[in-house]
C-alpha positions as CSV (number, residue, x, y, z in Angstrom):
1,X,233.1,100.0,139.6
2,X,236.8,100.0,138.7
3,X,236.0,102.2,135.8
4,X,234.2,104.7,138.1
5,X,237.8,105.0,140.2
6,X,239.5,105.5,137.7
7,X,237.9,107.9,136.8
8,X,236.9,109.8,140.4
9,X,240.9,110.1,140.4
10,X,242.0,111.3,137.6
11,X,239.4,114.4,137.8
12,X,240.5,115.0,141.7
13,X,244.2,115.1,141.1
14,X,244.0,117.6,138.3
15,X,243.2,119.9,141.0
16,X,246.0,118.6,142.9
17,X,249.8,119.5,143.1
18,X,253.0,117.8,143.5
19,X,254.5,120.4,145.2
20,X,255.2,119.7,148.7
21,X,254.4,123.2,150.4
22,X,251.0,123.3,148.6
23,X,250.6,119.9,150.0
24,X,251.3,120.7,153.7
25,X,249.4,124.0,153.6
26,X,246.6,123.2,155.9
27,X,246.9,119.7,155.7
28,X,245.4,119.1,159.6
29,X,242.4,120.5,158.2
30,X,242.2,118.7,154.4
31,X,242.5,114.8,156.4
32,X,239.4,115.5,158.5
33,X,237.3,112.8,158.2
34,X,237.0,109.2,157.2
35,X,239.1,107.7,154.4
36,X,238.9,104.4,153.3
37,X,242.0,102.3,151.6
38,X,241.5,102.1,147.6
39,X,244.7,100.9,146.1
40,X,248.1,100.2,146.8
41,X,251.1,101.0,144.6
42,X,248.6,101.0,141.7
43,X,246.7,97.8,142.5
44,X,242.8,98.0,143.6
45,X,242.6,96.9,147.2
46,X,241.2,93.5,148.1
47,X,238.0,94.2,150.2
48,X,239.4,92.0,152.8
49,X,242.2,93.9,153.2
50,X,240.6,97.0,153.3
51,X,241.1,99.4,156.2
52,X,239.6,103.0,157.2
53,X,241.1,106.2,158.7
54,X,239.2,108.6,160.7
55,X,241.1,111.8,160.9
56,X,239.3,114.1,164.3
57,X,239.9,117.5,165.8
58,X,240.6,117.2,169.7
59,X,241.6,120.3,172.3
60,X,245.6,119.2,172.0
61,X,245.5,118.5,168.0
62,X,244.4,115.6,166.4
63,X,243.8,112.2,166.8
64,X,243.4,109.0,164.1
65,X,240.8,106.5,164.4
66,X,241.8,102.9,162.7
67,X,239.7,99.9,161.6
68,X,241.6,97.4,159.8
69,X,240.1,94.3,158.0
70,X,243.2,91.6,156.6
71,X,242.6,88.2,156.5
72,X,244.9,85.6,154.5
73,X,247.8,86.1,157.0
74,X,249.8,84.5,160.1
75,X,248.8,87.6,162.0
76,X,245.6,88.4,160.9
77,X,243.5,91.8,162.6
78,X,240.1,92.3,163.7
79,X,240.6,96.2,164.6
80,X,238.0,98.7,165.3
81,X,238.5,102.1,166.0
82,X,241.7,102.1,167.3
83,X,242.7,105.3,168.3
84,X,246.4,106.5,167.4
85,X,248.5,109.7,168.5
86,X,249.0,112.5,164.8
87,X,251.5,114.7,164.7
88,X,252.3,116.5,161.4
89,X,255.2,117.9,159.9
90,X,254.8,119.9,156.7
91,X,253.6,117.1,154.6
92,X,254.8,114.1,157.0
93,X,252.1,112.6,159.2
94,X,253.3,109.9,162.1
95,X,250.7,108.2,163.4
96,X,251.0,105.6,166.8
97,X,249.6,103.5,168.8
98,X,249.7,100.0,171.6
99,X,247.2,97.8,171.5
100,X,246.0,95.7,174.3
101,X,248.7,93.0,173.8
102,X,251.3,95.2,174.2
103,X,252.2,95.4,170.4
104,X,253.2,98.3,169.2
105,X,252.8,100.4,165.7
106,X,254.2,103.6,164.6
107,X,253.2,104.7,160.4
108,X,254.5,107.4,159.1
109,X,253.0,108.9,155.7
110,X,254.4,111.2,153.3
111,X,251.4,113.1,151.5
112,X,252.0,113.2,148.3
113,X,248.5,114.5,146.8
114,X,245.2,115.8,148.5
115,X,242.2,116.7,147.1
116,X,238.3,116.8,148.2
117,X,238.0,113.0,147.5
118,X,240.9,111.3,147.5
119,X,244.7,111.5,149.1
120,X,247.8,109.4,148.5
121,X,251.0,108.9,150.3
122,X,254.4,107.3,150.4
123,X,254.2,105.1,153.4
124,X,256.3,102.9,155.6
125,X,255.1,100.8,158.8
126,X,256.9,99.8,162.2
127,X,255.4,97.1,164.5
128,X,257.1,96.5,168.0
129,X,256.6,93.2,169.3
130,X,256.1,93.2,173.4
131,X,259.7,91.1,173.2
132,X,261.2,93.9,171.2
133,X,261.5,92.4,168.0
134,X,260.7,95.1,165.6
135,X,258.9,94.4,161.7
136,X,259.5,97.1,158.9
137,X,256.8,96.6,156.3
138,X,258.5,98.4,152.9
139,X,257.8,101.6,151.5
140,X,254.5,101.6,149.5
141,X,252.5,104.1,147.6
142,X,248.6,103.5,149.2
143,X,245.0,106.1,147.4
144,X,242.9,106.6,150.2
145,X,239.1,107.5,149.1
146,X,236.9,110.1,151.4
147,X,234.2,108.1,153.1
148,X,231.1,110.6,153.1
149,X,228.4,108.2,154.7
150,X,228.0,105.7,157.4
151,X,226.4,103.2,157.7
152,X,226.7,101.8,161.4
153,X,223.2,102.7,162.6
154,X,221.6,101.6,159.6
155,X,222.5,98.2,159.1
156,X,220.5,97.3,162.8
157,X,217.6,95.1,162.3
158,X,216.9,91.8,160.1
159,X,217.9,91.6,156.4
160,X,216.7,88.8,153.9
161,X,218.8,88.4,150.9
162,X,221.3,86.7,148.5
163,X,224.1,86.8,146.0
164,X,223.2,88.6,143.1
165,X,226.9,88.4,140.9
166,X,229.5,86.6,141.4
167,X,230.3,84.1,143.5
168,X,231.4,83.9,147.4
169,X,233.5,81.8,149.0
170,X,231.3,80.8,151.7
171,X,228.3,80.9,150.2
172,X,225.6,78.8,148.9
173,X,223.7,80.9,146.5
174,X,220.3,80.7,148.6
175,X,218.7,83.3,150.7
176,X,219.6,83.6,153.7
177,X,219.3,86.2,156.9
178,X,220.9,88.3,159.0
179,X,219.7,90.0,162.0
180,X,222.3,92.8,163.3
181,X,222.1,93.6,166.6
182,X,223.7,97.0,168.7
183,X,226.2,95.0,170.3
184,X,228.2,93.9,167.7
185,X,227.0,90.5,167.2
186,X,224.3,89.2,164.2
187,X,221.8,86.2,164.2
188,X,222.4,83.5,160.6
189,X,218.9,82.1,159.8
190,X,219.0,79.5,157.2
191,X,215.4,78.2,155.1
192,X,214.8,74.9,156.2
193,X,211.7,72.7,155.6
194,X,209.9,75.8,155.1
195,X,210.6,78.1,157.9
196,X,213.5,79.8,159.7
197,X,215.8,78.7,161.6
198,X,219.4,79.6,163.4
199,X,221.8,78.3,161.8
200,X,224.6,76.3,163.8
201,X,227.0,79.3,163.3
202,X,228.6,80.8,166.4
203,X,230.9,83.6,167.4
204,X,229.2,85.7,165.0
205,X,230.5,89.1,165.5
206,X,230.4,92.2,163.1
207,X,231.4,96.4,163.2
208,X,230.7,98.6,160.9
209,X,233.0,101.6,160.3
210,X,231.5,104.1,158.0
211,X,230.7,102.3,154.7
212,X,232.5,98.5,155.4
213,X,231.2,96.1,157.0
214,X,233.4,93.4,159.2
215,X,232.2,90.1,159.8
216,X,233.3,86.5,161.3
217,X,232.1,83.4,162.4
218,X,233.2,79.8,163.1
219,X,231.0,77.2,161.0
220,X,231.2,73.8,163.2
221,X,229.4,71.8,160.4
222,X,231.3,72.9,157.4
223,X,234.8,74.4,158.9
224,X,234.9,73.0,162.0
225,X,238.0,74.2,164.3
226,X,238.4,77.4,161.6
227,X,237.2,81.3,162.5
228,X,236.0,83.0,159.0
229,X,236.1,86.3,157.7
230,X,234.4,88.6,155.1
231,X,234.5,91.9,154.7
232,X,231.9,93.9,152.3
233,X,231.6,97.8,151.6
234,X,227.4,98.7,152.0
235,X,227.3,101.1,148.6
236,X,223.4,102.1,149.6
237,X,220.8,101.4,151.5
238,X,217.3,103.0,150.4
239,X,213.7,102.0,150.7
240,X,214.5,99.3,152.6
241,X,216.7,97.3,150.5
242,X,220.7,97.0,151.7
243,X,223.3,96.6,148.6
244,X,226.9,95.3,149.5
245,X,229.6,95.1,146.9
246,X,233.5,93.2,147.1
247,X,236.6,92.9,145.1
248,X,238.1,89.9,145.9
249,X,241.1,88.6,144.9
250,X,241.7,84.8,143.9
251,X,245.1,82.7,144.5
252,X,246.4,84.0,141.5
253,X,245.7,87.4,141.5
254,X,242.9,87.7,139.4
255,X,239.9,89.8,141.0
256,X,236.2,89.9,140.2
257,X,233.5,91.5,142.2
258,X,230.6,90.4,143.7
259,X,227.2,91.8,144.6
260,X,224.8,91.4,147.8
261,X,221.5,92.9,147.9
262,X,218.8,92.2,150.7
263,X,215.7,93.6,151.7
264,X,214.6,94.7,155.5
265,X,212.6,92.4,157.3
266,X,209.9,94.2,159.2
């Protein structure tokens, strides 16, 4: 899969220029669309740190739709679709936004390259705290990779399945199921004495935005007083059978991928 990256951007950027004008020339229409976060000053992106930006066309301009998946930290965020003000300036794109708790985010993005598939950009984020206080989050170089399906609509319904490489945190290598529902929320069935049942699991909520897939729970048996988090990217669903794929990154900074695949329960 890393390979396959690689690969995607080296043939897109040969198209592309470093020049700034040839950058900015037309860039309000090259971001339309859905772009999902692929690296970040050279280093593959964590799946649960992953976030998406959907670029739109309104009457007055243009708007950004974020979802943001980070777990790990003090502040963690469980965004969906937030919608943030664009303007652009030649090749500079600020992009803002409150959020229900009154905090405050303004990112500004330099675009460097732009091509059909992929687009990269110097970037620098400001979040205003309700109080005031005010967090710079350093200059960074972030690849952004076009989204072309989603998967929202598709993922409704029950789906048997288990790991098939690699090995999850929170998981216990037998099959399991899921049942997504419209509203946002899935049922966990675990095998037990030879039939199905629903698990103890509660607060389990999910979104899906394009090709990832959000999830959390709280686990009162095994994590008790803890809310978990995974996030997956769906790479196909065909003929009934779903495939979900993560990098994940381990304590020391390793990563290794793993592979879900489930089939539809009728």
């Amino acid at each position: 899969m890393l390979a396959a990256i690689v690969v995607c951007g080296a043939t897109v950027f040969t198209s592309c220029s470093d020049d700034k004008d040839s950058v900015s020339d037309n860039l309000a229409e090259k971001i339309i669309g859905s772009w999902i976060h692929t690296s970040t000053d050279g280093k593959y992106t964590p799946t649960n740190r992953k976030s998406i930006h959907t670029f739109v066309k309104t009457g007055s301009g243009l708007k950004m739709y974020n979802t943001i998946a980070i777990t790990g930290d003090n502040d963690p965020w469980w965004v969906y679709r937030q919608e943030m003000d664009v303007t652009i300036e030649g090749n500079h794109i600020t992009m803002q936004t409150t959020y229900d708790d009154g905090k405050r985010v303004v990112t500004e993005l330099d675009v460097t390259k732009i091509g059909v598939s992929e687009m990269e950009y110097q970037t620098v984020t400001h979040i205003i705290q309700p109080d005031g206080k005010q967090i710079d989050i350093d200059s960074r170089t972030e690849l952004f990779t076009r989204v072309t399906r989603d998967y929202s609509n598709d993922v409704l319904g029950t789906w048997e399945g288990s790991i098939k490489e690699g090995q999850s945190a929170y998981d216990d290598n037998l099959k399991h199921r899921w049942e997504f529902k419209a509203d946002g929320t899935y049922v966990y069935y675990c095998f037990e004495n030879g039939q199905w049942k629903v698990s103890a699991n509660t607060k389990n909520e999910y979104f899906v935005d394009g090709t990832l897939i959000c999830t959390r729970w709280t686990d009162p048996v095994n994590y008790p007083g803890q809310e978990l988090r995974e996030w997956w990217e769906i790479t196909s669903i065909e003929n009934g059978v779903m495939t979900w794929n993560a990098l994940r990154e381990e304590a020391d900074g390793t990563m290794h991928t793993i592979e879900f695949k489930m089939t539809k329960v009728e």
